[in-house]
N, C-alpha and C positions, 0 to 999 in steps of 0.2 A: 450476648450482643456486645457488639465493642464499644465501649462509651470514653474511651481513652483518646483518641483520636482527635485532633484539634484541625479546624478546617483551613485550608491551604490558601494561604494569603492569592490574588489574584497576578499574573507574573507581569511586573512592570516594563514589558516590551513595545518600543517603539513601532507605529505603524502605519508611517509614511516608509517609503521611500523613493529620494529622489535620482532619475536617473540621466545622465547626460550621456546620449548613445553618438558611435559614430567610430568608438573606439572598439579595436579587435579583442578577444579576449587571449588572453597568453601567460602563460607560466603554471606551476603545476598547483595542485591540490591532493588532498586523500581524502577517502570516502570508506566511511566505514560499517556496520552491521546493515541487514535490510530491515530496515522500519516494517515491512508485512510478514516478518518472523520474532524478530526478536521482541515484540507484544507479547505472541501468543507462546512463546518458550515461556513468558514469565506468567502467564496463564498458566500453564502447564505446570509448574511447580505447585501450586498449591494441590495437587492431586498426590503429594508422597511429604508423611514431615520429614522435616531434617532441614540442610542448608544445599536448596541446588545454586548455582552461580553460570550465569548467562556472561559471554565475553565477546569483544566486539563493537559493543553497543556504542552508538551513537546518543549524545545528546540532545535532543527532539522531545518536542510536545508530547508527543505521545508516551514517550518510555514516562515522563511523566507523570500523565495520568494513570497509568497501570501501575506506576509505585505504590500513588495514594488510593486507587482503587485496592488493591492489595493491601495496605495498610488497613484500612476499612475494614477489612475481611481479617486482622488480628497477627498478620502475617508480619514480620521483622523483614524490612526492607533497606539495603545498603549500595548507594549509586555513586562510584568511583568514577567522573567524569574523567579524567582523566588518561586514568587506564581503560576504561570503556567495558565497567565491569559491574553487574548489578546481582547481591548475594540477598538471596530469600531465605527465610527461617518460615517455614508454614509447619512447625513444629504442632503449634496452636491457633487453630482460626476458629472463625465463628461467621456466622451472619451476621453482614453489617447491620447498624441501624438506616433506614430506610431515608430519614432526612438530609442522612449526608452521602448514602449514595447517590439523592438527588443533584446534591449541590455540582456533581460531577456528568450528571446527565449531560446529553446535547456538544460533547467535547469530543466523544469518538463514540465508535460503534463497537467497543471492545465488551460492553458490559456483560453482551449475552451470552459471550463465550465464558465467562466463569461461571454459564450456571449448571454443565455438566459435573464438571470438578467439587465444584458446593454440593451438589446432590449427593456424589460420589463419598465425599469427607464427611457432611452433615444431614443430610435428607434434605435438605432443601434450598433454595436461591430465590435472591430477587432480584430483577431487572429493572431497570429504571427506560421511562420511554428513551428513545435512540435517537441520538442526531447522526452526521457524517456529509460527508462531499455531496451536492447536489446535481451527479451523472447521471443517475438514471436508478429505476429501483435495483435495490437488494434486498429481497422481500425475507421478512421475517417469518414468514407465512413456513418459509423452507426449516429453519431452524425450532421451531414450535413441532415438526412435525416430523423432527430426527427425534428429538427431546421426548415427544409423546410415546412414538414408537421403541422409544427404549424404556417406556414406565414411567414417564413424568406424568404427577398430575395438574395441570394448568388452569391458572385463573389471569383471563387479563381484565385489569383495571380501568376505567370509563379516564383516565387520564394519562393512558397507554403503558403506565408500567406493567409489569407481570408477576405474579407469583408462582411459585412453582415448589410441588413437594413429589418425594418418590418415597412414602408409606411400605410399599413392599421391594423396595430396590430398584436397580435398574438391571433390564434383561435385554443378551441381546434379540437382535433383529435384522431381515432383508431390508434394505433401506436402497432404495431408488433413487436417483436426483435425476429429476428431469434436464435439467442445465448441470455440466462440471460448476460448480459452483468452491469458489474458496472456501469461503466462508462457514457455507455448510458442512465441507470436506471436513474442514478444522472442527466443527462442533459435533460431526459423527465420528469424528478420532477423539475427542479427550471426552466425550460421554461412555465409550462402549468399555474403553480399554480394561474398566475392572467390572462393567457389566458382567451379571453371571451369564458363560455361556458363548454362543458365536456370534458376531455380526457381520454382516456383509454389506460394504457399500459399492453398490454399479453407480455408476456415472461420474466416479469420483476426480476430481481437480487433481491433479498429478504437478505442478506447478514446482520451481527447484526451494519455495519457500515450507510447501507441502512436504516434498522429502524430509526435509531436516526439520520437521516438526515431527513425523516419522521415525526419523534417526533419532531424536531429542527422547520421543516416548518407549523405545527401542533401549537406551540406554538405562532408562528407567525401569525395567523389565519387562516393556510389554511385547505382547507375542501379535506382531503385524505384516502380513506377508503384502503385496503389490502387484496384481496379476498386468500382463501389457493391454489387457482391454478395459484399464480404467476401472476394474473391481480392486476393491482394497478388504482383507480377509483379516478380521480382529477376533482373537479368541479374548476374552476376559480372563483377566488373571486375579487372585485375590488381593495384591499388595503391591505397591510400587516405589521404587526408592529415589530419593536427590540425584539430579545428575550435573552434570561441567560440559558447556557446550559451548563451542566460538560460532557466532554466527558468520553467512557467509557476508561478501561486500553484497552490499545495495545495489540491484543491475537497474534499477530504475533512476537514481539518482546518477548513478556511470551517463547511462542514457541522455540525462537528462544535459549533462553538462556535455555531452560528445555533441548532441544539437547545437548546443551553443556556440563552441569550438567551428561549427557547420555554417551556422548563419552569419557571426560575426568576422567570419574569415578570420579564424584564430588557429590558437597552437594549445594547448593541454595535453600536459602530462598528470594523467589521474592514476595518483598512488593508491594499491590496493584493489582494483579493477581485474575482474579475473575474466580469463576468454569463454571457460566449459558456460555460465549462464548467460551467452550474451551474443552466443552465434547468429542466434536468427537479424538480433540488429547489426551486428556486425557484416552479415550481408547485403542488407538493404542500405547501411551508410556507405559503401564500396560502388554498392550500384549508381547512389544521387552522386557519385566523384568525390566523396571524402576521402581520406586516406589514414591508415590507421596502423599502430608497430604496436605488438602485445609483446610485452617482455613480463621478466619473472613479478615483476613487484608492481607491474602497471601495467597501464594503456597508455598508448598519444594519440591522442586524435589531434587532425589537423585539416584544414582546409586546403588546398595544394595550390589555391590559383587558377583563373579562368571560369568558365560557365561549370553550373553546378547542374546535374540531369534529372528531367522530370520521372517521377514512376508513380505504378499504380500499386496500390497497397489494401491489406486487406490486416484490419488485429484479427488477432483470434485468442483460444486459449492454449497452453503449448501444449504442444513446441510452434507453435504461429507467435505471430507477430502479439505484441504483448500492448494491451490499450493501455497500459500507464505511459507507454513510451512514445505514443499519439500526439497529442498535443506542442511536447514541445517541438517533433521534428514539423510539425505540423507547421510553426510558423519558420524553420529554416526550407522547408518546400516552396515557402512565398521569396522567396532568395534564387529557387532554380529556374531556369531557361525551358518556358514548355506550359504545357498543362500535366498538373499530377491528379491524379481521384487517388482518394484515402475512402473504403467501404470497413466502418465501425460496426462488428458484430456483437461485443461483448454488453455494450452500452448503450441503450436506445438516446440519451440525453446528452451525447458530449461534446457536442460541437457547439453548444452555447459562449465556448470561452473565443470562437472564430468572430463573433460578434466586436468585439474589442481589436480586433486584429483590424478588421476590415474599416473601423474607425480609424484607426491607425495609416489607413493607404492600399490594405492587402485588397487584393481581391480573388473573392472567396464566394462559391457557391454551393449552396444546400441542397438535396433532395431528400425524399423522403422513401426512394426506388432503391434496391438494389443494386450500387455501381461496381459489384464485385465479379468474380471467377462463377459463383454459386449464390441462388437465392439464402438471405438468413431467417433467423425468428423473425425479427423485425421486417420484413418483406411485408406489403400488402395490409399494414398496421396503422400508417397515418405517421410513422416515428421518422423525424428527420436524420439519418444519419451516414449520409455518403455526404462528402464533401469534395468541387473542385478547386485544387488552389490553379491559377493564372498568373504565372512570373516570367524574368523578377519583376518585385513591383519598390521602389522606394518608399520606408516608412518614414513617418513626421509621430515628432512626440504628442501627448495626451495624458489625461488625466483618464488612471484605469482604476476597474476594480475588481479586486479577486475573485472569483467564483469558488477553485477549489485549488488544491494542491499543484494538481497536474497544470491544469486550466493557467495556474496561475505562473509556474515557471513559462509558461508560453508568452505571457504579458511581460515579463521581464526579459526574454529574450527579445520578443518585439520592442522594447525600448530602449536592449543593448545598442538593437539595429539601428532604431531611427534618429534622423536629421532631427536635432532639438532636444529638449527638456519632456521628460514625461514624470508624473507624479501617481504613485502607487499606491494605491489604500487597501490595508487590510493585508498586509506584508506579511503580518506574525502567520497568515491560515498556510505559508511555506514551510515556518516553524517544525510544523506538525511532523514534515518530513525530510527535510535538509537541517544536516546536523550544519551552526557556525554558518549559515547562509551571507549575511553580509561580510564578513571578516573572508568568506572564499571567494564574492566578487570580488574583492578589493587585494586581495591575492594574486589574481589575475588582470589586472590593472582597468581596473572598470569604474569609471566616473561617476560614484556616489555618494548620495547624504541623507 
């Protein structure tokens, strides 16, 4: 048990901000690792000792928490902000002590994925209950049940942590996902990989953050083939070694600021923005009338002038349209000329953050029907999640409050937009996934405090 470990001062981040919209956003930025890989690469180390090194990375809340999570677990952790370089030594781990995996509880839903890898190194893991974004579930119910079926033995706890031991190993297994599910995808790739034997996962998340979690445990020596019908084919091997991997750019944070660029009738040049993960938005911002130049070392996106076009939109998982990328263009569609429907399949709960918009001026409406091409899960459930926007509409500032990550870039574009003063609370839950978030508005000449 590690008792070395001293627990992480609280990060004195400011969390107001204030925003004075009205001004376009312009000038360039860079953007670097994806926040939904480069977590779980550093997950992924602890499955081989020695020193792997994760590059790329962004400075964000979460790489963060995965340090000291990681430190918890005995692991030598080195975060070159800078160069955007994070070296693990999982030479020697252990199971944490339980009190101070708490103290980390409720900050991400990263925990459950170390408990393949701790099984795998030490017979066994603990989880602490899970917090994360409030969109809709991601049931644990999925990962308990990759976990079981590989040989875990489980106990969960009346105050939602979990225990977990593998007494005779882990073996593998057919493993089904009823949903492509990430999360899960991720937790039946670094539980089987040195499982004795074969696993097979159908329904698997195929996503470009998946590949290179793939590629990542690949390099490491595992034997992982990728059939085109969503089957992922793991033989177990007995040993795995360190490995050196750059992560790719962030396509949801690219995304996130190309809306901006959208709504604010701006100009961005975003350094480091690659085209192969980013087609599918890059066709739907072409179609609303944005205008966009991919060269070697970036994107520009830009706004061109004149009326912006309404369209009808559907997320999905890829290669569709991608629900992190939702929300914010969400509120540059209340900027277009028209009515648009957005039909959300991924996520029963994500139009909660349209609530704030529509305080704002938007006008914005819910169902709970089907506004898509195809019925989804969510059809005939009671779950509100087609959305129509009605523009444009002028927004006026307000006082918001964050809901989650995604939700929340949405609220800060809608106050880039709006006539007036808006005040923002709970700024740092951006943190989590935009590396240097105010230092890039103000980059772009965006009227804040």
């Amino acid at each position: 048990m590690n008792t070395s470990f001293k627990q992480p001062q609280p990060l004195q981040e400011e969390d107001i901000l204030t925003v004075w919209g009205g001004e376009p956003l312009k000038g360039e930025i860079c953007v670097r690792g994806a926040k939904n890989f480069v977590s779980k690469a550093m997950v992924a180390s602890l499955l081989a000792p020695g020193e792997s090194v994760v590059q790329n990375v962004p400075d964000i809340k979460d790489v963060r928490v995965v340090s000291d999570l990681l430190r918890l677990h005995g692991a030598k952790t080195e975060v070159d902000k800078e160069a955007g370089t994070v070296k693990i030594d999982a030479s020697s781990i252990s199971v944490a002590d339980i009190a101070d995996v708490h103290t980390l509880a409720g900050s991400s839903r990263i925990p459950i994925l170390f408990a393949g890898p701790l099984l795998q190194r030490l017979g066994r893991a603990f989880i602490p209950s899970l917090g994360g974004d409030q969109i809709g579930k991601r049931p644990v119910n999925f990962h308990l049940s990759i976990l079981k079926q590989l040989g875990a033995e489980i106990t969960e706890n009346e105050n939602g942590s979990i225990e977990l031991k593998a007494p005779h190993g882990l073996k593998g297994a057919m493993i089904h996902l009823p949903y492509p599910s990430v999360g899960a995808t991720e937790q039946a790739l670094l539980t089987s990989v040195e499982a004795e034997g074969k696993t097979e996962i159908s329904g698997a998340a195929i996503e470009p953050e998946i590949m290179d979690l793939v590629a990542v445990l690949q390099r490491m020596g595992a034997l992982i083939a990728v059939d085109v019908d969503r089957t992922i084919r793991v033989n177990g091997v007995e040993s795995l070694q360190p490995f050196t991997f750059k992560a790719q750019t962030d396509r949801i944070e690219v995304a996130s600021w190309a809306s901006a660029a959208l709504a604010t009738k701006g100009d961005i040049f975003i350094r480091g923005a690659q085209q192969s993960t980013m087609m599918t938005y890059l066709n739907v911002y072409r179609k609303i009338g944005g205008k966009f130049d991919v060269q070697d070392d970036g994107i520009r996106f830009w706004h061109p002038g004149g009326d912006l076009n309404p369209i009808a939109l559907e997320t999905d998982v890829h290669p569709g349209f991608m629900t992190d990328w939702q929300p914010p263009l969400v509120c540059a569609l209340t900027q277009a000329k028209g009515l648009s429907i957005v039909h959300e399949t991924v996520y029963e709960n994500r139009f909660g953050f349209t609530d704030t918009l529509v305080k704002m001026g938007a006008v914005i409406q819910l169902y709970s029907e089907c506004l898509g091409s195809l019925p989804c899960r969510f059809g005939h459930r009671g779950f509100v999640h087609s959305a129509v926007i009605f523009g444009p509409t002028p927004l006026h500032g307000a006082d918001i409050d964050i809901p989650d990550i995604r939700g929340g870039f949405s609220h800060v574009i809608g106050a880039l937009v709006a006539e007036g003063q808006s005040r923002i609370h709970g700024i740092s839950l951006i943190d989590r996934g935009y590396e240097n978030f105010r230092k890039k508005l103000e980059a772009l000449g965006a009227r804040i405090n």
